[in-house]
Each structure stands twice: as structure tokens, then as C-alpha cells.
C-alpha positions as CSV (number, residue, x, y, z in Angstrom):
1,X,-24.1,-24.6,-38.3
2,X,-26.1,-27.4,-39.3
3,X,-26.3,-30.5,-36.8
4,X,-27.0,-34.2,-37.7
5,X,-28.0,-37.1,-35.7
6,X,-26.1,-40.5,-36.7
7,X,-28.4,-43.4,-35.7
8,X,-25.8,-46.2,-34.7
9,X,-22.2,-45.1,-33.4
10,X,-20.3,-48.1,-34.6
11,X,-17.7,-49.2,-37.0
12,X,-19.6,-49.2,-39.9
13,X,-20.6,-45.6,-39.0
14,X,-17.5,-44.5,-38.1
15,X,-16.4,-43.0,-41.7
16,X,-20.0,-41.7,-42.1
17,X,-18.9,-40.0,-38.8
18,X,-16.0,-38.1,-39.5
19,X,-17.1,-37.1,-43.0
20,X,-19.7,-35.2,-42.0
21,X,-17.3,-33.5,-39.4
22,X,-15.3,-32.9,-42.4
23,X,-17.7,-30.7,-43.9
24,X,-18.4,-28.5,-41.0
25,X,-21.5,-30.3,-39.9
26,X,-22.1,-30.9,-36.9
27,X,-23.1,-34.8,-35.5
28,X,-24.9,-36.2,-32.9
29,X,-24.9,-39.9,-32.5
30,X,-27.2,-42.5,-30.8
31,X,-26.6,-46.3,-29.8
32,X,-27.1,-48.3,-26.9
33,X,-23.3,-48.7,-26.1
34,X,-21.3,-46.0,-23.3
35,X,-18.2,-46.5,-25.2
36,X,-19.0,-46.8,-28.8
37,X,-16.4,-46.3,-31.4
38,X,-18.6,-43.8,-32.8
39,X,-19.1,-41.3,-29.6
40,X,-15.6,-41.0,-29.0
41,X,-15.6,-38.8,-32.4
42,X,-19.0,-37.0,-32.2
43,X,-19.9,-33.1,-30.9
44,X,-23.0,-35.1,-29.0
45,X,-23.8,-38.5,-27.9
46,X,-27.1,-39.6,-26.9
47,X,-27.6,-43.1,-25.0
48,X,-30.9,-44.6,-26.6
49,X,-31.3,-48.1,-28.5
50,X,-31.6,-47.3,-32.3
51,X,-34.7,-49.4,-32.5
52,X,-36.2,-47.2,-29.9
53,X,-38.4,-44.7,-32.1
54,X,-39.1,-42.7,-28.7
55,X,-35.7,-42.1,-27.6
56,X,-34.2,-41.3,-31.1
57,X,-37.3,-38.5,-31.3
58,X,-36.6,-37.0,-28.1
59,X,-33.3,-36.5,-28.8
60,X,-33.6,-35.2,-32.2
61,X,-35.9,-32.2,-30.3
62,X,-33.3,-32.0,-27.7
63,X,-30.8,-31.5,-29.9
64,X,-32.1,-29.4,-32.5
65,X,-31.0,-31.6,-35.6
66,X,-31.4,-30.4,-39.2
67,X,-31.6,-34.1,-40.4
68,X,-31.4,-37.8,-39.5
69,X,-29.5,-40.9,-41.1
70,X,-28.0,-43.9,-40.8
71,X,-25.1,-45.9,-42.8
72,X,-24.1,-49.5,-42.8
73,X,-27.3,-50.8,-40.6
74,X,-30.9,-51.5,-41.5
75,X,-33.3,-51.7,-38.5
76,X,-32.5,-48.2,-38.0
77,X,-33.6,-46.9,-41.8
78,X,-37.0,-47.0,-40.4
79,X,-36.8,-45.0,-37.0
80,X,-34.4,-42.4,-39.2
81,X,-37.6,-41.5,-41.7
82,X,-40.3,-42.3,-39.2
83,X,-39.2,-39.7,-36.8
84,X,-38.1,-37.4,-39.6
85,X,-41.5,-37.6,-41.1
86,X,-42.7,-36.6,-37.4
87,X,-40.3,-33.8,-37.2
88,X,-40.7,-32.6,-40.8
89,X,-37.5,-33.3,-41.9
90,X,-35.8,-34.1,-45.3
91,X,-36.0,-38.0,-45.3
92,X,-35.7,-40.1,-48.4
93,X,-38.4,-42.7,-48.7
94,X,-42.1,-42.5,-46.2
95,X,-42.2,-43.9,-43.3
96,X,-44.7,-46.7,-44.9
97,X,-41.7,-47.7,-47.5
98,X,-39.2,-48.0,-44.3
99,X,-41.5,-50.0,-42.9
100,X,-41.8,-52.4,-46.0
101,X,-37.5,-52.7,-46.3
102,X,-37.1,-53.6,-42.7
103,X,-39.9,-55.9,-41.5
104,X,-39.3,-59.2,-43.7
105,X,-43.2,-60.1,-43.3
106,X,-44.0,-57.0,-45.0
107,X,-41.3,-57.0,-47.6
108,X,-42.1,-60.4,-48.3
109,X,-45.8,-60.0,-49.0
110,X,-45.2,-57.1,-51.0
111,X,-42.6,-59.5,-53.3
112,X,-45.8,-61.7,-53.7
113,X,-47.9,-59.0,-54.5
114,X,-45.6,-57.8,-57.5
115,X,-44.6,-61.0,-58.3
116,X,-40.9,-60.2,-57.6
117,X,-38.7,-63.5,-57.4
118,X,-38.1,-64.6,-53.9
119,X,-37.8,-68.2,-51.8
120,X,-40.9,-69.8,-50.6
121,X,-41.5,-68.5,-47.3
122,X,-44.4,-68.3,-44.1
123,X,-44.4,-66.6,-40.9
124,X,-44.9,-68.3,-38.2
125,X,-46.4,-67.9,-34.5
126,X,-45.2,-70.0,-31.7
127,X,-48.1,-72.3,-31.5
128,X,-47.7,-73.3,-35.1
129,X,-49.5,-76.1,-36.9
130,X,-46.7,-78.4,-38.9
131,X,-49.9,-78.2,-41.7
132,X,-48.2,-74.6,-42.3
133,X,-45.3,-76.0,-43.6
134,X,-46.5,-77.4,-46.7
135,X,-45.5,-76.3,-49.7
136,X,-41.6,-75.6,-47.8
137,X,-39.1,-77.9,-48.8
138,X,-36.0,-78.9,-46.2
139,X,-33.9,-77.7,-45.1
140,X,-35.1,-74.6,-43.4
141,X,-33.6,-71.0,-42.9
142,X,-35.0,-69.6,-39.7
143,X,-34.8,-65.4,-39.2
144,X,-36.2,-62.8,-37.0
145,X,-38.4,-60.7,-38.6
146,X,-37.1,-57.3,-37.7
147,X,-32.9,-57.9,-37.0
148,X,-30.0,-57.6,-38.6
149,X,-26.3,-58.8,-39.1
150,X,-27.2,-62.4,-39.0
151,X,-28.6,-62.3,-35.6
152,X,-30.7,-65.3,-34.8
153,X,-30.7,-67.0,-38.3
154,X,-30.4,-70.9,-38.5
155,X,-30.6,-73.2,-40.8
156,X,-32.3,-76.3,-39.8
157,X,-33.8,-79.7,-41.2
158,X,-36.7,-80.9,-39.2
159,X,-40.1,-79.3,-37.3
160,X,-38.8,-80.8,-33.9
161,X,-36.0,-77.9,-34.9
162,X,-37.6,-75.3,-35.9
163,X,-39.6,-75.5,-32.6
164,X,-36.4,-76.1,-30.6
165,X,-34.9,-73.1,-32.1
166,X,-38.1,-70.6,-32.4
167,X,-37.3,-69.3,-28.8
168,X,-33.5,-68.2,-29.8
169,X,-34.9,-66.7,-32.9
170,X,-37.7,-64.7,-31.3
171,X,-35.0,-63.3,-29.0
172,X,-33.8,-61.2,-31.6
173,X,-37.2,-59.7,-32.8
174,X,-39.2,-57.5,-31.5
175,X,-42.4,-59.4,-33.3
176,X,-44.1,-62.5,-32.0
177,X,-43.5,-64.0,-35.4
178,X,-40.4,-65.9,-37.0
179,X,-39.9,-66.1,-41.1
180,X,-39.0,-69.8,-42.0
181,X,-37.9,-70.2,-45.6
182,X,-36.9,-73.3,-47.8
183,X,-33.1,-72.8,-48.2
184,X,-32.2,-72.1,-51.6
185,X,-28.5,-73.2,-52.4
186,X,-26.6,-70.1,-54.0
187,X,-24.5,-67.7,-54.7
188,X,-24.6,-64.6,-53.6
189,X,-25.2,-61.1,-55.2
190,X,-25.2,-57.6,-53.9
191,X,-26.5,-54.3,-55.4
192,X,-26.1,-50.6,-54.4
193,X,-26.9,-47.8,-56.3
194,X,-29.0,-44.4,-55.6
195,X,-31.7,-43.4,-56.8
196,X,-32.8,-40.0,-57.9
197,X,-36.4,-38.6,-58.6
198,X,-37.0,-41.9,-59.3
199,X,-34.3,-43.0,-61.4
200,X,-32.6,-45.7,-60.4
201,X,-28.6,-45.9,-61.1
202,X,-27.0,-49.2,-60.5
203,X,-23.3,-48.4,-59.3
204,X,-22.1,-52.4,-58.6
205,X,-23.3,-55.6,-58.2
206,X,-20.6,-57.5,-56.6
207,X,-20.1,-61.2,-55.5
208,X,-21.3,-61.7,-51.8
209,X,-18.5,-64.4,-50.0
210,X,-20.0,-65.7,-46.9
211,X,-18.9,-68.7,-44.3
212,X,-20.3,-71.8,-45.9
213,X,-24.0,-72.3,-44.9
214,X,-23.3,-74.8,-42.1
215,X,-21.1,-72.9,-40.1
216,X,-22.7,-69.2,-39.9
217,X,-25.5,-69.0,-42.8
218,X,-25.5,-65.4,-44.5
219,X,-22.3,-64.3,-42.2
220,X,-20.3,-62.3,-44.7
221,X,-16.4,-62.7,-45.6
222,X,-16.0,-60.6,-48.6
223,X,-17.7,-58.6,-51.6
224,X,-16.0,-59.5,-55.0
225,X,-16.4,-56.8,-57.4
226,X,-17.2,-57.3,-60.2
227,X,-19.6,-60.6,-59.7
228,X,-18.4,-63.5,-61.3
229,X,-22.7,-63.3,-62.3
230,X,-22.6,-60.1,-64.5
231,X,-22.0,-62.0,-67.7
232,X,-25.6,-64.3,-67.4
233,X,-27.3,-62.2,-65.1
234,X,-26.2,-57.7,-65.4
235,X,-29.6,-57.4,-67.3
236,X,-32.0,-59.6,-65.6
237,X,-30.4,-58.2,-61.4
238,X,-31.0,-54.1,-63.0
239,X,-34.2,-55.3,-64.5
240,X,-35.6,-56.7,-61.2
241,X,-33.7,-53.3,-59.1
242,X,-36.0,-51.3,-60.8
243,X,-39.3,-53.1,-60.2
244,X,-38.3,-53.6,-56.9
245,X,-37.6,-49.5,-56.6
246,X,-40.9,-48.8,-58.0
247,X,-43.0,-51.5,-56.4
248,X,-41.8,-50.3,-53.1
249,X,-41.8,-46.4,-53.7
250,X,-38.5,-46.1,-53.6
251,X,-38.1,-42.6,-55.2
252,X,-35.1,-41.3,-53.4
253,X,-31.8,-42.1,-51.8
254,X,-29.2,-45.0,-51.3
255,X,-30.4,-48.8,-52.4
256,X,-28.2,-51.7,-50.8
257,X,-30.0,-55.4,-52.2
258,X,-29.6,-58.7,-52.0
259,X,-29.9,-61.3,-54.4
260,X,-29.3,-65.5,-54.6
261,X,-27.7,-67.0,-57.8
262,X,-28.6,-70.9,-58.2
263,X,-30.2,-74.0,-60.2
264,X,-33.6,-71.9,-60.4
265,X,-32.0,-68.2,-61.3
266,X,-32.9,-65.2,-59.8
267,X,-34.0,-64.8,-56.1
268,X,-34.3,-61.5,-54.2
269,X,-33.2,-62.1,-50.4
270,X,-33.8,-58.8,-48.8
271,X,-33.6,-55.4,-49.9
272,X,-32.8,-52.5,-48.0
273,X,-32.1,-48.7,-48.0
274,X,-29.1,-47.3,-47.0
275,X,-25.4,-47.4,-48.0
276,X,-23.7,-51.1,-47.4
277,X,-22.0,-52.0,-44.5
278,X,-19.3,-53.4,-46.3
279,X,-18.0,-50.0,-46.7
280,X,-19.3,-49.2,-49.9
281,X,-18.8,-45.5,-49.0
282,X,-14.6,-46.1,-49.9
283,X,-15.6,-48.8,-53.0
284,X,-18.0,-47.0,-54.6
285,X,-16.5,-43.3,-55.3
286,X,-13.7,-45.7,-56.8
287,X,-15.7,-47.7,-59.2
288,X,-18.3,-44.4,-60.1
289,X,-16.5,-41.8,-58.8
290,X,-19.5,-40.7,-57.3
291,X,-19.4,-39.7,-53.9
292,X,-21.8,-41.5,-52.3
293,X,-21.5,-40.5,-48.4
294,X,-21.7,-36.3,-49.3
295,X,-25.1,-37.7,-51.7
296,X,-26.7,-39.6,-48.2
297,X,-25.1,-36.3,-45.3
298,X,-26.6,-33.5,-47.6
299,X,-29.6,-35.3,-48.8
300,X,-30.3,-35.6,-45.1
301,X,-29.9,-32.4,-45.0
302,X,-32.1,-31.9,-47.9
303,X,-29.6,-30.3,-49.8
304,X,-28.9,-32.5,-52.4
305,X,-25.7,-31.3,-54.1
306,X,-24.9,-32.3,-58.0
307,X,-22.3,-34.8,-56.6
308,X,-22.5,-36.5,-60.0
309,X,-19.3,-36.0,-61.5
310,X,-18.8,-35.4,-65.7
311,X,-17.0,-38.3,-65.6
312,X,-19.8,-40.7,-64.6
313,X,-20.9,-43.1,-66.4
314,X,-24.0,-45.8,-66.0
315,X,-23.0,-49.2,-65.1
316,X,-23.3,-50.4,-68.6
317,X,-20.4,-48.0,-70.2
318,X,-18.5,-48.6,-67.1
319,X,-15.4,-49.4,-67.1
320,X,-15.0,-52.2,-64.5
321,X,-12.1,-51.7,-61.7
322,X,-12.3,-54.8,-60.0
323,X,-11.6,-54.7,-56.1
324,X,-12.2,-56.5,-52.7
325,X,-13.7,-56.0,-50.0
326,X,-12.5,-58.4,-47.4
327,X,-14.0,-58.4,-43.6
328,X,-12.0,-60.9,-41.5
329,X,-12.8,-62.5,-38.3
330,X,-10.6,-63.8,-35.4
331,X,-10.4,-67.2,-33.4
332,X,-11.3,-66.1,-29.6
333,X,-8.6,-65.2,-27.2
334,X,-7.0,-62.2,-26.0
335,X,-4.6,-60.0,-28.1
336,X,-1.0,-59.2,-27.6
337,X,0.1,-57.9,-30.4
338,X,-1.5,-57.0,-34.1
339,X,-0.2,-56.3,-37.8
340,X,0.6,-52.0,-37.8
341,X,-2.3,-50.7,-39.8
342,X,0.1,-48.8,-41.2
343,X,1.8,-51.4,-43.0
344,X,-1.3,-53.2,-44.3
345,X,-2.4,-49.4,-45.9
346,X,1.4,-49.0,-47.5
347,X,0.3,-51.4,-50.2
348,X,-0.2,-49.3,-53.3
349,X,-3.4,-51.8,-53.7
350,X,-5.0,-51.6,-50.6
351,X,-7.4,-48.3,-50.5
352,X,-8.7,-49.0,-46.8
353,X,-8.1,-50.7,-43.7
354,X,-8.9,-51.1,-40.4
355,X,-9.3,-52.7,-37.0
356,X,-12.6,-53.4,-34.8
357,X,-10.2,-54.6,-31.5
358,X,-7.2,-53.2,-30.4
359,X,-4.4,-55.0,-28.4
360,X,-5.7,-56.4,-24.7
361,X,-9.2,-56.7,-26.3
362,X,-10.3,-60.1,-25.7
363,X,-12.2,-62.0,-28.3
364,X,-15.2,-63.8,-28.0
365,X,-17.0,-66.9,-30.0
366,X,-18.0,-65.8,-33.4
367,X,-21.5,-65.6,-33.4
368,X,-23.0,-63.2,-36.2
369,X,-21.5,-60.6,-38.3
370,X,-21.0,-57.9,-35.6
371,X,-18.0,-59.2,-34.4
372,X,-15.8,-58.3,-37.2
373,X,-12.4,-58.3,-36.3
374,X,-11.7,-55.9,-39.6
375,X,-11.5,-55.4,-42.7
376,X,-9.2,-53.6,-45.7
377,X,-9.9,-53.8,-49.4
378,X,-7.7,-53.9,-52.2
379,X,-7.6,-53.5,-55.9
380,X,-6.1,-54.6,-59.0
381,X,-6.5,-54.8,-62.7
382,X,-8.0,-58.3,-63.0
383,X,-10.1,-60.2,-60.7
384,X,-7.1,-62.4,-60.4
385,X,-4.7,-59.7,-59.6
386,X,-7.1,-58.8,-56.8
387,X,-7.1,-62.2,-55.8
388,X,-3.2,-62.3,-55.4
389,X,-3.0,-59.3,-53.8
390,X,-5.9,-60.4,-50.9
391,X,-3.5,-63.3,-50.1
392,X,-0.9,-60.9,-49.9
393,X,-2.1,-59.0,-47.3
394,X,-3.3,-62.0,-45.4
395,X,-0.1,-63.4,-45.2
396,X,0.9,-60.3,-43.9
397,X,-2.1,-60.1,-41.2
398,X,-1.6,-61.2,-37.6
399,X,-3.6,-61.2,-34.7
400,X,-1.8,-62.7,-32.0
401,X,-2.4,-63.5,-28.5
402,X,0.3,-64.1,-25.5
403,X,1.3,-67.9,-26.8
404,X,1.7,-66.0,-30.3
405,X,-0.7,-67.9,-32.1
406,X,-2.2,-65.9,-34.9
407,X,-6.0,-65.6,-34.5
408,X,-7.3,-64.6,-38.0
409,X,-9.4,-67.1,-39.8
410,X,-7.6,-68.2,-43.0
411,X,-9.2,-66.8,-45.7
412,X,-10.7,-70.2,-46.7
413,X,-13.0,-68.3,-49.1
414,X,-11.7,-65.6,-51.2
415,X,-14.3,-65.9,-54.2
């Protein structure tokens, strides 16, 4: 039997998780946590941080593993091929092209280099000189250079803040570095495709909702699909996907990119690759039909299966089925009671749904986009039906703690 190791064990790698169970593989995962969602439903579970390249190689030789991935996460894409590359294992890109998509230093020079459309930017040390700022208009968007999920981002106006905040930001890094970019009002656009011997296959570029830019920058409340952008800019987001797929050696595997809309066009925020973590592995077998989770378990494997279907078609032929994705979030407090999953999955629309907390969890301050409360995803035949159906089921959805005040966030933003 062949074994996998899953490199993060939590709710965005929970489907990946079971899948590959489903085909008679069998999984060994890796996080941090004692009681992640994700161990509860492996063969194996390994206690190591997934940014720690050491631990994630010793227990790939302990365990004997046939392959490595990860789903839903990026900081792990490059410990997954650098350790595969060490162990001689199928992986999809090098270990120097991991390297590029998950430092933002690197991946940002290499935009310069190719002249690929991004925000000004510099990377800063602690001791900076306000002479490095020139040329960087306020306000300012702060980031680690190596995190995810929104961790440590800010958005700021003045040097005396970006000093204040470079401490909180550097907690979140591994590097002694921050990135500071000018912030660049827009909308947001993300792509996922695969790519294939080098062909690159677009499957959706869909409209990224997040929590205006004053209350959590970049923290994500829904993907819209199809993006309200496709009309302008379809040619000019597939033209700048391949570039960026050959510029960085992207040859094989899943693509998951991220773009800004606004006054000055076409920006490219990050790029990474693996499949989404808005689970693209349910949204994008229904807009392609192409099963994207068996493509990333057996390519792992290195047994890539024709899991093309006859009835795919490229993005441009497409017919569009219009769906989604919504991630909710909750007000802190403890809960009492919760809407049956049961009944929010009924819903002819809704294609999947589920919960991060259960009842007697207790809620915390929303702080970055880990601390999803859930998420379901419905569908419909027009980008207004879908929209009508989203406020369906959020009129439905309760979260309630002991005083029976619901604590879901009204969906203040649908798209």
C-alpha cells in the first residue's frame, strides 16, 4: 500500500485527508497541534511544525512515505519538494522554484527581473534608513516575508508606524527582514489552474471578497466565481499566468495566484503552488470537471493519472457555472448551540459546508484568516441567483452563545 505524508493536519486539509484514504492510500500527517482536526482521521500523525524542514524529513524516513504534499497552505509547498528532492521523491516544481513562491523577497525580485506587474515594494531590516522609502507612496502594507493567512500584515500611514509595528511583523517570520509595499486600492482576483509538462490550464479566476482594508487587510470572506473582471481583464490575467509559470519554472502541478484589479490595471500580489484554501478541491471538479485533489495525491505519488475528463474544456469554451464560496467568521464568545450542518447542506444549491468549532468551543478575537468559523458554498445559474441564495443560507446560519445572541458576522460583503 502506498503511504503519504500530509504536511498541515487542519481544516483546509481535512478533505485532502480523507480522499486519499478513499483511494486506499495510506496518510500520514504533520502539524504542530496534539489535537488537530486532521490527526483524528489519519493512519499516522507526526508532531513537527510544517516549517520545520528537519522534522518533516525525519519523519518521511520514519515512515517510509511514497510521496509528500500539501493542500490549502503555502509555507509548507517549500519543505514538501525540498525534502522530496532530498528523498528522491516525485515532487512537482525544484526545490529552487518553492523557494521563489514562498519567500516574497525572492518572488518579488524575480517579478522585477521579468518585468511581471507588481506594487512597488523594498525589504527592510530593523535598523532602516527612512531614505529607503522613497519612491513608496502612503499608505503602507506591512508583511512577513515567509507567513501566511494574513498573519502579521498591516497597513499603516507613517515611518514612526512602520517602526512601531516592525517588531509584530517580524514575529511572524522567520527572516530578519519585513516587505513594505505602497498599498494599491483594488479589487481582488484569484487564479487556479494546473499545469502539465508545461502547459498551463487556467480552470477559474474568481472575485476575491475580503474585510474592507481597515479592518483586517487581505483577510478573505468569499471567492465569487466567475469575477465580475473576466469581461476587461480574462486575456490580459491568462496572459500574465503563463509568464509568471514560465518565468518561475513552474512546469508541473497545482497554481493558486493572486492578482489586484484598480485605477493602474493589473497587479500580481503573490503567487503560489498548491490547491486554494478556499476549497477549490469541491469548486473546481464543478466548474471543469476535472478532479483536481486525485491530479495533486497521485501526482505525489508520481502517478499522474489521465484525470482529464472528455468533457473538459479550456476556460475560454467554458461554459461558466457561477458559484460561491463563502468563509464566515464569528463575534468571540462561547457556543451553545449552532445551525445542524445538515440543514445548511439540504439546500439543493449548496454543494459543501462545514464547521471549524463545535458547540462549547469558545471563540476568540478575530485576528487573521485562520480562525474561520466555516464555510459552505452554493451555486446558481446567474451571479445573482447565487447571490440570493448566499443570503439564504445566512439567514439561516446561527451561531449562538448562552444569552442566544447569534455570533456570525453579517455578511456585509457578498461581492
Amino acid at each position: 500500500m502506498k503511504r503519504l505524508l500530509m504536511v498541515g493536519a487542519g481544516s483546509c486539509q481535512i478533505n485532502a485527508i480523507q480522499r486519499i484514504k478513499a483511494l486506499g492510500i495510506e496518510v500520514v500527517v504533520a502539524d504542530y497541534h496534539v489535537n488537530s482536526a486532521g490527526k483524528a482521521q489519519a493512519d499516522y500523525a507526526l508532531l513537527a511544525d510544517t516549517f520545520d524542514e528537519e522534522a518533516i524529513l525525519e519523519g518521511a524516513r520514519h515512515y517510509q512515505v511514497d510521496g509528500l504534499l500539501t493542500v490549502g497552505t503555502d509555507q509548507p509547498v517549500y519543505v514538501v519538494n525540498s525534502v522530496a528532492e532530498k528523498l528522491k521523491l516525485p515532487q512537482f516544481i525544484t526545490r529552487e522554484t518553492a523557494f521563489w513562491v514562498t519567500n516574497k523577497k525572492a518572488m518579488k525580485q524575480r517579478f522585477d527581473t521579468f518585468s511581471l506587474p507588481t506594487t512597488p515594494y523594498v525589504c527592510l531590516a530593523e535598523n532602516f534608513e527612512a531614505a529607503q522609502l522613497l519612491g513608496l507612496e502612503s499608505p503602507y502594507v506591512l508583511k512577513p516575508l515567509d507567513s501566511q493567512g494574513q498573519r502579521g500584515i498591516y497597513k499603516v500611514m507613517t515611518l514612526s508606524e512602520i517602526q512601531r509595528c516592525f517588531p509584530e511583523v517580524l514575529k511572524h517570520s522567520r527572516q530578519c527582514e519585513i516587505l513594505v509595499e505602497s498599498y494599491y486600492k483594488n479589487d481582488e482576483i484569484t487564479v487556479s489552474g494546473w499545469v502539465t509538462g508545461g502547459d498551463v490550464q487556467v480552470f477559474t479566476i474568481s472575485d476575491r471578497v475580503t474585510f474592507p482594508p481597515d479592518e483586517k487587510l487581505g483577510v478573505c470572506l468569499a471567492h465569487n466565481h466567475p469575477s465580475k473582471h473576466s469581461a476587461q481583464y480574462g486575456e490580459a490575467i491568462i496572459a500574465v499566468t503563463h509568464k509568471i509559470c514560465k518565468t518561475f519554472h513552474i512546469d508541473e502541478g497545482p497554481i493558486y495566484f493572486q492578482m489586484f484589479v484598480g485605477a493602474s490595471g493589473l497587479r500580481i500580489n503573490e503567487i503560489a503552488c498548491r490547491l486554494g484554501g478556499a476549497y477549490e478541491d469541491i469548486t473546481i471538479p464543478y466548474a471543469t470537471d476535472v478532479d483536481v485533489l486525485a491530479l495533486n495525491i497521485y501526482g505525489s505519488l508520481g502517478q499522474m493519472r489521465n484525470a482529464w475528463p472528455q468533457s473538459y474544456l479550456p476556460i475560454e469554451k467554458r461554459p461558466v457555472k457561477p458559484y460561491s464560496t463563502q468563509l464566515f467568521f464569528c463575534h468571540p464568545g462561547k457556543i451553545d448551540a449552532m445551525t445542524p450542518i445538515e440543514d445548511i447542506l439540504s439546500w439543493p444549491f449548496v454543494i459543501g459546508a462545514a464547521y471549524n468549532y463545535q458547540v462549547g468551543d469558545v471563540i476568540g478575537t478575530l485576528e487573521n484568516a485562520s480562525q474561520r468559523a466555516g464555510y459552505f458554498i452554493v451555486t446558481g445559474r446567474t451571479s445573482e441567483e447565487v447571490k440570493r441564495h448566499v443570503l439564504m443560507v445566512f439567514n439561516a446560519l446561527y451561531v449562538l452563545d448562552p444569552s442566544g445572541h447569534n455570533l456570525v458576522y453579517a455578511p456585509h460583503i457578498i461581492g
